[in-house]
N, C-alpha and C positions, 0 to 999 in steps of 0.2 A: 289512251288505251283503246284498242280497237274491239269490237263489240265481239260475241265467241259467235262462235257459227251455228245456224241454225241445222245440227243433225238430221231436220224432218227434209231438208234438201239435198241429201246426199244420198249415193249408191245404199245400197242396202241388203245384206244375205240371209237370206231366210235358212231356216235350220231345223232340222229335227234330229232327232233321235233314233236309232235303231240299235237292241242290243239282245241279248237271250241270258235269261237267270231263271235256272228250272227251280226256283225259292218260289215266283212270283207265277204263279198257275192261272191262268184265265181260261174263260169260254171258247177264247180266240185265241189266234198264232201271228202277228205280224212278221209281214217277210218284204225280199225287197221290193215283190212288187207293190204293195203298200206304198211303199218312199215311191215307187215312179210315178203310182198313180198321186199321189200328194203334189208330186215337181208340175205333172199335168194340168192340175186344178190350179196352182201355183200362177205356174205360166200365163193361162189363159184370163187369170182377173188381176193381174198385179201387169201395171203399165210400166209402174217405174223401173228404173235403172234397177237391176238384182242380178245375185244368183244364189241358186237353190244348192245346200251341201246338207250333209246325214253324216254327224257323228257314229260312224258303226265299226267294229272289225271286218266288216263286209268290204267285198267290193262290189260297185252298182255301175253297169255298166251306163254311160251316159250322164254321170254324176261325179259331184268333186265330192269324195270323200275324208272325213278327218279320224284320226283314231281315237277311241273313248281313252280318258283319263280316269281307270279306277280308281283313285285314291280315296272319292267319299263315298263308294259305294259299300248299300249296307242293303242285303239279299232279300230279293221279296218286294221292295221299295223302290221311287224312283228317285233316289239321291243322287244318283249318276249323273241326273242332267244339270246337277251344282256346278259341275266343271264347267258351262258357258259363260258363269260372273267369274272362273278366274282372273286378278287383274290385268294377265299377259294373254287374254284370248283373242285381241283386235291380231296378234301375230299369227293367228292359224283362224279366224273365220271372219276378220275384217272390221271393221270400225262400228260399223252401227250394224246390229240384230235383229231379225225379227225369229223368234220361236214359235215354231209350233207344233203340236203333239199332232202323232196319226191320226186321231182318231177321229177326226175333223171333215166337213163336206164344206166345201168354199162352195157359196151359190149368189155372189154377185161381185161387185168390183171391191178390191181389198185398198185401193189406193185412201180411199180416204183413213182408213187404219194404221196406213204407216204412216202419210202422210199428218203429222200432227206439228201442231203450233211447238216453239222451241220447248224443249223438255227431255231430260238425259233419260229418263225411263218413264215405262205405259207398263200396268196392271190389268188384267180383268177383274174388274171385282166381283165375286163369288155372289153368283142369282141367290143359292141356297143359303150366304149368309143369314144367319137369323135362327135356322134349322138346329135341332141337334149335331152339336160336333161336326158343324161346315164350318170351314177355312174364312177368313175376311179377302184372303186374295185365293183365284184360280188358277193355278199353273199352268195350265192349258197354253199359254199364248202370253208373248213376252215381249216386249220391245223395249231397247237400251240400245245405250251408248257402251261400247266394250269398256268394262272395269267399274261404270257406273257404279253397281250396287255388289261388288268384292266382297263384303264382308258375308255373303251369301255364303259364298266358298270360303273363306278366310278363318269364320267363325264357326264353323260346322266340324263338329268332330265325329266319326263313324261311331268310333266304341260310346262316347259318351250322352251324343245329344240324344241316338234315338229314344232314350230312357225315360227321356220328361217332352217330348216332345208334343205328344198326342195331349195332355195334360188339360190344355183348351181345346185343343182342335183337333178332325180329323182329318186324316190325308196323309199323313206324312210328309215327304215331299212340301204340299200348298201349307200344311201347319209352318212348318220352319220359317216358310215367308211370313206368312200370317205373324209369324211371333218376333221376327227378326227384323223388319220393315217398320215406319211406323204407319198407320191408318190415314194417312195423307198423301199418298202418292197418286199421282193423274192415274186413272182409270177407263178403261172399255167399259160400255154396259150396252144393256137392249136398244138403248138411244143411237147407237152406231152400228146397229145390226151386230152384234155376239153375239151366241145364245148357248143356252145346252137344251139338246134334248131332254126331254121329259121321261121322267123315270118312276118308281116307285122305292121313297127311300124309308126303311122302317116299318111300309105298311103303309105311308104317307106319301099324295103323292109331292113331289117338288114343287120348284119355280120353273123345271123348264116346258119347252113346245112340244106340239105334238103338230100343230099344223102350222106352216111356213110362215112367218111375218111378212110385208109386204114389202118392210126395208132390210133384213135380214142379209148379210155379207155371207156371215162363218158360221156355222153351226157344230159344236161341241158333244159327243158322246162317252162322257165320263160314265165311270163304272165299269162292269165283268159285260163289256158285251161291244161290240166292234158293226161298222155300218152294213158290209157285207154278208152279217146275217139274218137267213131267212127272215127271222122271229121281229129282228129291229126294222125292215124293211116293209113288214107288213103294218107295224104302229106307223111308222117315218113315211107312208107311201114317196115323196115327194123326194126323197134321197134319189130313186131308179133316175129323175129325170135332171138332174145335176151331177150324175158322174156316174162311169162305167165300172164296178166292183173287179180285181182282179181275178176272184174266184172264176168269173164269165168269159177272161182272155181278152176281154176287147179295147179297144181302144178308145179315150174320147173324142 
């Protein structure tokens, strides 16, 4: 029997999300200049074989686009992006994944992040576990083997599960994994440059940064609040000098 293939050597699509649920209100508005500036940062640190596509009803000029599948969509929430572990997704966004959420500032080389020893699926695991009602895994950023972890989508009912979901965890969305996975999946952490920004959760402050690591890849802005603004950019100084905000027009 011949040995399976090591997935961390093959092409790879990076992916996000773009979609509009006036349920789910925030500080900010993602649009698609968002996804182009993502494909940007994208392009410029990721060496390997890829390409860049955005689950959205949009179209983006310059981008492969795929259409959202609402089936597990539950308003307010980001359940929507369960449709990437359907088990037929390698047919519309290709064999091996990398996800990643907008809200993200890539500030060095991502190859060693996709790049990983064989292994069908990569977790971040959650800085703020520990915290009141933090997730064990952070949905932020995903990497699989298409159909790998199915029973994401598989097992997820809109009407039912949001009911008991939050029960441990908070998040929605990161809870489901949190509860649906078990606690042994290969994982990102600060050791690979991942991070999230530093926030203020509760009154409390978190685990994330405030000033740049020195090995830092990817840096994560979970919560009501998005890189492009004024307010996070004056905490974050060091965001202006890793990517050009679309609010500004410009380009990197």
């Amino acid at each position: 029997m011949s040995e399976p293939r090591d997935p961390s050597a093959t092409f790879v699509t990076v992916v996000t999300f773009l979609w509009e649920d006036e349920a789910r209100r925030r500080s900010y508005h993602f649009t698609t200049e968002h996804v182009q500036v993502a494909k940007r940062m994208v392009d410029r640190h990721l060496s390997l074989p890829h390409e860049f596509v955005c689950v959205t009803d949009h179209r983006i000029e310059g981008i492969r686009t795929v259409p959202i599948d609402w089936r597990k969509h539950v308003p307010g929430t980001c359940f929507v992006k369960l449709m990437m572990h359907r088990p037929d997704i390698a047919g519309l966004l290709g064999r091996r994944i990398l996800y990643l959420d907008l809200d993200c500032v890539i500030v060095g080389s991502m190859d060693g992040i996709v790049h990983r020893p064989y292994t069908d699926a990569v977790f971040w695991r959650n800085p703020n576990y520990g915290l009141p009602k933090r997730a064990f895994y952070q949905g932020s950023m995903q990497l699989f083997t298409a159909g790998a972890r199915s029973q994401l989508w598989t097992d997820f009912d809109p009407a039912e599960t949001p009911k008991w979901i939050n029960r441990r965890y908070g998040g929605a969305e990161q809870a489901w994994i949190s509860e649906r996975l078990d606690h042994d999946e290969a994982t990102w952490s600060d050791a690979d440059g991942v991070f999230g920004a530093g926030r203020l959760v509760g009154g409390q402050m978190d685990k994330g940064i405030s000033e740049l690591p020195a090995n830092a890849r990817i840096v994560f802005f979970p919560g009501n609040r998005m890189y492009d603004q004024p307010e996070v950019q004056e905490r974050h100084p060091w965001v202006r000098d890793h990517m050009v905000t679309p609010r500004h027009g410009a380009t990197m």
